[in-house]
C-alpha positions in Angstrom: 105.2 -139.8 -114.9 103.2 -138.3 -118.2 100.6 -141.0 -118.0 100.2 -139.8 -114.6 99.6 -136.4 -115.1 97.5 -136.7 -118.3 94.9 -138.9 -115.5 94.8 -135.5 -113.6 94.9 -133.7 -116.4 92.0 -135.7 -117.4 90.1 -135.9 -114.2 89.9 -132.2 -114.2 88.6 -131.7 -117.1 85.5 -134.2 -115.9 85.1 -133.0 -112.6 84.9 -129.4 -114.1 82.0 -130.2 -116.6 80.5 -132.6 -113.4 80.3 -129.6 -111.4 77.7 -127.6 -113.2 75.7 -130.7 -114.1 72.3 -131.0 -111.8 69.8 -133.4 -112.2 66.7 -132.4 -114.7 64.5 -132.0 -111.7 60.9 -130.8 -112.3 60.5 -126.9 -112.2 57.6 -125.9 -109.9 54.1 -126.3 -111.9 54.1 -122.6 -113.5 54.4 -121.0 -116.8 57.7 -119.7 -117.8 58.5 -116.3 -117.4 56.0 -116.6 -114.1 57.2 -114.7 -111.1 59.0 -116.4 -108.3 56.6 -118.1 -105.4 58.4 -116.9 -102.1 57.4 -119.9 -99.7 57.6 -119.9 -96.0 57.7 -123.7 -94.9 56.7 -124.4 -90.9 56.8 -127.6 -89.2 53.8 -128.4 -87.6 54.3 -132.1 -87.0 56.5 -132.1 -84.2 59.2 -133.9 -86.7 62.2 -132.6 -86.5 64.3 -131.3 -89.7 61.0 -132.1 -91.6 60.9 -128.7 -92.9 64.8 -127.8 -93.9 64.2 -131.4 -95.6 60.9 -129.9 -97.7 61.9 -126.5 -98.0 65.4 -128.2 -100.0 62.9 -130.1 -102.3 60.9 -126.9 -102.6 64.0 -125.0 -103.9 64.7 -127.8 -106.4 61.6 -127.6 -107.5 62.3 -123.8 -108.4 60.6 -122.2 -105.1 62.3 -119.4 -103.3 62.2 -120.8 -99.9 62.3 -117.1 -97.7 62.2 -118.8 -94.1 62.1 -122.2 -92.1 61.0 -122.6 -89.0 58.3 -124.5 -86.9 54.7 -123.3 -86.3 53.0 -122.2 -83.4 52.2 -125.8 -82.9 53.3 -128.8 -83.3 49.9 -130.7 -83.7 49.0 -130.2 -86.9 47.0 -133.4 -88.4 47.1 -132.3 -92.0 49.9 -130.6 -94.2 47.9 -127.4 -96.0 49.5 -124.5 -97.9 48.3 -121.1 -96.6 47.5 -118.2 -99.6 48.8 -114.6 -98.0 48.1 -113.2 -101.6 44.9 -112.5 -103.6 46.2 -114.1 -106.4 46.8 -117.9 -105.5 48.2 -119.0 -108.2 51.3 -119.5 -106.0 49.8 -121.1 -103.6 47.8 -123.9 -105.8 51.4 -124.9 -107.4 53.2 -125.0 -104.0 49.8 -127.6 -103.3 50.4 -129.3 -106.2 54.3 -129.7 -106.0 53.6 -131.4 -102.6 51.1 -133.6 -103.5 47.9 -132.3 -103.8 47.4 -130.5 -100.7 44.6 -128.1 -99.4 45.2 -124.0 -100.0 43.5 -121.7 -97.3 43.3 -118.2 -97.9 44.3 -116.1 -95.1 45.4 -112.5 -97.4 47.3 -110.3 -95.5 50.3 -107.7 -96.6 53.9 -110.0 -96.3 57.3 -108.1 -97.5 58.6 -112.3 -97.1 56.0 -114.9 -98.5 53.3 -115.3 -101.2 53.3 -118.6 -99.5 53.1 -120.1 -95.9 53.3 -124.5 -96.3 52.8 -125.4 -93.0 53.4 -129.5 -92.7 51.0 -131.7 -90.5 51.4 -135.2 -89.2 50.7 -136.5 -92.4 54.3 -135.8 -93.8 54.4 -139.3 -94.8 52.2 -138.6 -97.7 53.5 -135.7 -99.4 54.9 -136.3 -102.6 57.7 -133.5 -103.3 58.4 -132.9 -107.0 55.6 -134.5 -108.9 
């Protein structure tokens, strides 16, 4: 009966310092102290999930994923990240998280996003987290 209750006993105390473990996954490509990149993510591949699936990555990459939704379109050849701020510093390491991926600047006034990532047919090729 003790032996029993000391394995409980035991397996709590694991599972509690489990629990707050996460994996050392790498922060988005910023300097500390850096403000918070507010990304919207669209999907404009026609895939569906494809952008809660990104827009998860993006968060565990340190991102503040505001909204997820698909695009106007769903045609989109290639994945590009859209700047709505004059500064696009946000934007470039939203580009680089994914993979390399073009930044358009299209400013405008957004209470939501620094950052629209709108995802193309060429999903295939992003490479979330490096």
């Amino acid at each position: 009966m003790m032996a029993g209750v000391a394995l409980v006993v035991a397996a709590l105390i694991v599972s509690s310092f489990l629990s707050g473990w996460r994996p050392n996954l790498p922060r988005a490509l910023k300097p500390a102290g850096s403000a918070i990149v507010r990304v919207q993510v669209v999907n404009g591949s026609g895939e569906g999930g494809i952008a809660s699936r990104v827009a998860t990555l993006l968060r565990d990459g340190g991102f503040q994923v505001v909204e997820v939704g698909n695009a106007e379109r769903s045609d989109y050849f290639a994945t590009f990240v859209v700047a709505r701020r004059e500064d696009a510093a946000g934007a470039r390491a939203v580009a680089r998280y994914v993979g390399g991926v073009p930044v358009v600047r299209q400013a405008w006034n957004s209470e939501r996003a620094d950052v629209t990532l709108v995802i193309g047919n060429d999903r295939s090729r992003l490479k979330l987290g490096s």
